[in-house]
C-alpha positions in Angstrom: 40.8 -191.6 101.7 40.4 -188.6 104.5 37.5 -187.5 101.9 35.8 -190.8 102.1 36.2 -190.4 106.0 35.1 -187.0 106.5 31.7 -187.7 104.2 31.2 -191.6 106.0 30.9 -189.1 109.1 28.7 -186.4 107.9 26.3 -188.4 106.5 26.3 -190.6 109.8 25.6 -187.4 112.0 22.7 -185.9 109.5 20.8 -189.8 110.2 21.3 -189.7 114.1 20.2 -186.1 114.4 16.9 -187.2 112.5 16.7 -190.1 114.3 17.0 -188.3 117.9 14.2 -185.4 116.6 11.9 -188.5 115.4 12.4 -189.7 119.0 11.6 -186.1 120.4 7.3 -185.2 121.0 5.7 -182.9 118.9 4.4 -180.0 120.5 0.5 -178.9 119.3 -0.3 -175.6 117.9 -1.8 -173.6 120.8 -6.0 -174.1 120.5 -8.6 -171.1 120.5 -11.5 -171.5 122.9 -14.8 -168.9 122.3 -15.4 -167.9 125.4 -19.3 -165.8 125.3 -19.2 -162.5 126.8 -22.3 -161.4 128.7 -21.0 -157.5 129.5 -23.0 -155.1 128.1 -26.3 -153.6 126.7 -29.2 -155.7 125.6 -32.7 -155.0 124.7 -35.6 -157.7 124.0 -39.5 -158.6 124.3 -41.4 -161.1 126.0 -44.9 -162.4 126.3 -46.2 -164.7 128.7 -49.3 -165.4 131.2 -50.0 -164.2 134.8 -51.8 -165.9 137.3 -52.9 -163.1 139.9 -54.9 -162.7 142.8 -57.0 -160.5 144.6 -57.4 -160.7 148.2 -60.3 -158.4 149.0 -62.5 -157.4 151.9 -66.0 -156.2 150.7 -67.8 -154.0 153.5 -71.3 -152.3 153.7 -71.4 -149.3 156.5 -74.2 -146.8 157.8 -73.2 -143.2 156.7 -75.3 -142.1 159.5 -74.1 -143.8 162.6 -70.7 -144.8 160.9 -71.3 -148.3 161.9 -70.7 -151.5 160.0 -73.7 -153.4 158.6 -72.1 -156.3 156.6 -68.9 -157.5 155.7 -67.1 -160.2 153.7 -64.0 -161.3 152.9 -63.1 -163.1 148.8 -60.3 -164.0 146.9 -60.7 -164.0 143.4 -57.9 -164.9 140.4 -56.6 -162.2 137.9 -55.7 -164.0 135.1 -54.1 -163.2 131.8 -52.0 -162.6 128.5 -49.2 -160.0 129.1 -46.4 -158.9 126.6 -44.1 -156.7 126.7 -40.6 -155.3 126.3 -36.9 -155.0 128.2 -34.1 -153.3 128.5 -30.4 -153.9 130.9 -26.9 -154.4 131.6 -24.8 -157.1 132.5 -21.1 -157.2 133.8 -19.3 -160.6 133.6 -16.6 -161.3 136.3 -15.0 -164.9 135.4 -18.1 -167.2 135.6 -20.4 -164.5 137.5 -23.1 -162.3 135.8 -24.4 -159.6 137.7 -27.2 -157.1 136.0 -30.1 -154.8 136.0 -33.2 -154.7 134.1 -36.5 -152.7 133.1 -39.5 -153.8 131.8 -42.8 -152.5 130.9 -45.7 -155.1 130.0 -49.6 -154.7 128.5 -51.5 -156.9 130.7 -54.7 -158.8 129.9 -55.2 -159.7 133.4 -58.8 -159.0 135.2 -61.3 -160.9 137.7 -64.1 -160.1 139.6 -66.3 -161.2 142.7 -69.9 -160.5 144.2 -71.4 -160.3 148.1 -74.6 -160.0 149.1 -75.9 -158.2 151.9 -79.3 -160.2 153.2 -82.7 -159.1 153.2 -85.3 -159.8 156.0 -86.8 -162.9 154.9 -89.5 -162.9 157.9 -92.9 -164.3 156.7 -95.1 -161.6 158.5 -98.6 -162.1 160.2 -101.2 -159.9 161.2 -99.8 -160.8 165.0 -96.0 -159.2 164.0 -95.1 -156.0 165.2 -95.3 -153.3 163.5 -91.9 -150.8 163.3 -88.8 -150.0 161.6 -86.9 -152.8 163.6 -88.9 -155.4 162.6 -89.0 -154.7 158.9 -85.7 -153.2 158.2 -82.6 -155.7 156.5 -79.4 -156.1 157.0 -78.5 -153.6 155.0 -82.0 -151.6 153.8 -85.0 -150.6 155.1 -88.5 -152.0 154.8 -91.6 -151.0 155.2 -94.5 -151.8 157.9 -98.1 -150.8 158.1 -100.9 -150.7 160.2 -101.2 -154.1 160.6 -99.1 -157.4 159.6 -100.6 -157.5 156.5 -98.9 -154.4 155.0 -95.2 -155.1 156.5 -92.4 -155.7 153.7 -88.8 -156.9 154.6 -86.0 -154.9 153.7 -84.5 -156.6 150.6 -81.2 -157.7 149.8 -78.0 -155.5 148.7 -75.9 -156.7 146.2 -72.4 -155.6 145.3 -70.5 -156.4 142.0 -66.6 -155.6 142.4 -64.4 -156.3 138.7 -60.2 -155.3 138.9 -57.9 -155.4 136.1 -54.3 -154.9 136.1 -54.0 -152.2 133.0 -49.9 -151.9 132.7 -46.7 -153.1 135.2 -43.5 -152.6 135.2 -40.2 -153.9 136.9 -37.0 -152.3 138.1 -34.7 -155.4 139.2 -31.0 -156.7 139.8 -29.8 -159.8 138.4 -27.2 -162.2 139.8 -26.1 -165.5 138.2 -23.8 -168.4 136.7 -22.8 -169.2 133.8 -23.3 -173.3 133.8 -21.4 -173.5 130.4 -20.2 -170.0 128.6 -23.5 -169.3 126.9 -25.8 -170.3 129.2 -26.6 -168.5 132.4 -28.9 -169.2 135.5 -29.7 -166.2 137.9 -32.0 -164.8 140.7 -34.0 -161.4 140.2 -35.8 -159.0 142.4 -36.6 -155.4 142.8 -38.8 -152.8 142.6 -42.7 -153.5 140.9 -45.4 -150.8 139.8 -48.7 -150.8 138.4 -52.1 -149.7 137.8 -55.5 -151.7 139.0 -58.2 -150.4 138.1 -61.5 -151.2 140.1 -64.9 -150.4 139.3 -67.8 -150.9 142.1 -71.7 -151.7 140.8 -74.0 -152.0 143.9 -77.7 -153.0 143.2 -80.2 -152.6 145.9 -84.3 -151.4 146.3 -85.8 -148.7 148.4 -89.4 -149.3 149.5 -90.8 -145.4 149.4 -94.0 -145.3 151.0 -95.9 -143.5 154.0 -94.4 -146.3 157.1 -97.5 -146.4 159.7 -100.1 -146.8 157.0 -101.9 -149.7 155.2 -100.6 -149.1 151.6 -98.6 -150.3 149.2 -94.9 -149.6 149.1 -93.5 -148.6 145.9 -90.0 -150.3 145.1 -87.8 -148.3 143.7 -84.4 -150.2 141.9 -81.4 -148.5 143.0 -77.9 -148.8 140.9 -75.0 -146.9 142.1 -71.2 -147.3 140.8 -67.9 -146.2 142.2 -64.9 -146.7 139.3 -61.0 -145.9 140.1 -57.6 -146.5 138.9 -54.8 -146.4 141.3 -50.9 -146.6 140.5 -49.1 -148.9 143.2 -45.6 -149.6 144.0 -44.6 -152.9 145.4 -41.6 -155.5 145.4 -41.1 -159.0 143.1 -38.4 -161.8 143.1 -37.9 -164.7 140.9 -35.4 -166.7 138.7 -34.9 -167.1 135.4 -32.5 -169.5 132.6 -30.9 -167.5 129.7 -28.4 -169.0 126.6 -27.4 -168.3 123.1 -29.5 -168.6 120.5 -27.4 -167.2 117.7 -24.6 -164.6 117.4 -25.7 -161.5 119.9 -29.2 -163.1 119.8 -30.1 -164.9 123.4 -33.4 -166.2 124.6 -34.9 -166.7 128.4 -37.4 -168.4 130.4 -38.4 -166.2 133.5 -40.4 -166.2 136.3 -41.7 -163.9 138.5 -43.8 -163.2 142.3 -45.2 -159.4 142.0 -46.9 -158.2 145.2 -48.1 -154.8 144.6 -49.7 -154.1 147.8 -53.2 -152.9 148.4 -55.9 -150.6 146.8 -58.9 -149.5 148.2 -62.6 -147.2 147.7 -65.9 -146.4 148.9 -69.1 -146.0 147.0 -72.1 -144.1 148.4 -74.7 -145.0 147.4 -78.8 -143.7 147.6 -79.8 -147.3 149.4 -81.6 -146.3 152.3 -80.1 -148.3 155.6 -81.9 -149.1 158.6 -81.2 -146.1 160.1 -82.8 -143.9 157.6 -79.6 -143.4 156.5 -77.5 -144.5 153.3 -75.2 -147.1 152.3 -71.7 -146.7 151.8 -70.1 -149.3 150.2 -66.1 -150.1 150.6 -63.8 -152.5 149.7 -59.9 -153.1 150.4 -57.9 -155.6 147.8 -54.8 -157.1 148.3 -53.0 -157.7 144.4 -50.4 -160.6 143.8 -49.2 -161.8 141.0 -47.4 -165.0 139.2 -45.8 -164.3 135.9 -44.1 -166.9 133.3 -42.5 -165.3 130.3 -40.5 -166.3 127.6 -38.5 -163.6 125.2 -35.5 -162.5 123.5 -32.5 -160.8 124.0 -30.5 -158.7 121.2 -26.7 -158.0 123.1 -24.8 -154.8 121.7 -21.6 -156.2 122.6 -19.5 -158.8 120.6 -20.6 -162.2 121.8 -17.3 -164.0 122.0 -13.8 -163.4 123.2 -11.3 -165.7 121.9 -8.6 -167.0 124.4 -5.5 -169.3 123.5 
């Protein structure tokens, strides 16, 4: 009978126990979230298309006196295809990226403009007088005779002026959030650098002849060209979206404002000026730029951290 008892009871215990677990919550297994991790060394391309502009002052001046005959101010676009590779490091602090990057691009970006310095257009008569003054252009010399009849205006200068932006680079910081782990806004801006070349063609006409007598000038074309590259430094700033594509591999939209401050040049040229004297020909150009580039990242380090 205790034996009856004694098993009545243990079997009665081993069904509450269950009974009071069932009642009990289960408790999960911890989860694994994949966290991506920005720190580290990356290396990538990009291509893209600039929109730039030139700002430039276009002058014609009297070698002689040193005094200004003609001037002009144009802007003109430099448009084109660039490409081109990068290089950085980022450090991730919680959901902050902070960086620095180089770049160096090929640049298909050139543009040009024109100004013309005006001839004397004066319709002379046997009655007009007859003296340097009289005849000369704005920026040349004519040519006057005896009488009227003989007097030639001093015709027009014309300057060509073509830039092209060869090569740039950058030298920047970054600074940005992560809006979700693998995908990252930031701000950029730094140091810019890059070579413009210019090249100067100015077209013009010397009337050679004996001034004071009734003969025929003889015109003689004139081409003179001035060519130089110069290496600038300026500043950029922009913003830019980067996320995961795949694995280390990440891919970006960017853009950037270049201003790479101001190149300038004479040409002297064998146009004879009113004076007697010859033309020098000098310009001053402001260079902006507007860059949008997409490319590619490759990141060294592992792209996710686990965390439980």
């Amino acid at each position: 009978m205790k034996r009856t008892v004694f098993g009545i009871a243990s079997i009665a215990s081993i069904l509450a126990t269950g009974a009071l677990a069932a009642d009990l919550p289960v408790k999960a297994p911890p989860l694994s979230v994949a966290v991506y991790n920005w720190t580290g060394f990356y290396v990538g391309g990009n291509i893209g298309y600039s929109w730039g502009r030139s700002s430039t002052n276009l002058a014609f001046d009297d070698s002689t006196t040193g005094l200004p005959l003609f001037a002009t101010a144009n802007k003109f676009n430099m448009d084109g295809v660039i490409g081109g590779g990068q290089i950085g490091y980022n450090w991730q602090r919680n959901k902050w990226v902070f960086g620095l990057e180089a770049d160096i691009q090929g640049s298909g970006q050139k543009g040009g403009t024109s100004a013309v310095c005006p001839g004397n257009t004066t319709v002379f008569t046997r009655a007009s007088p007859t003296n340097a003054a009289a005849v000369a252009g704005t920026c040349s010399g004519g040519f006057f005779g005896d009488t009227g009849d003989f007097n030639v205006g001093g015709l027009p200068v014309t300057d060509v002026l073509s830039q092209k932006l060869e090569w740039f680079g950058t030298l920047r910081g970054r600074i940005g959030p992560t809006i979700t782990p693998t995908f990252l806004i930031y701000a950029t801006g730094g140091l810019a650098f890059g070579e413009i070349k210019t090249t100067d063609t100015v077209f013009g006409v010397n009337l050679v002849g004996v001034n004071g007598t009734n003969s025929i000038p003889v015109a003689t074309a004139i081409t003179a060209t001035g060519s130089n590259s110069t290496t600038n430094v300026g500043w950029t700033i922009g913003a830019g979206i980067e996320g995961v594509l795949s694995g280390n591999w990440t891919g970006k939209l960017e853009y950037l404002y270049i201003d790479f401050g101001n190149v300038s040049g004479t040409v002297l040229t064998p146009i004879v000026s009113p004076s007697g004297g010859f033309v020098i020909k000098a310009y001053n150009s402001h260079i902006t730029d507007n860059i949008l580039r997409v490319g590619v990242n490759y990141h060294f380090a592992g792209p996710v951290v686990a965390k439980y």
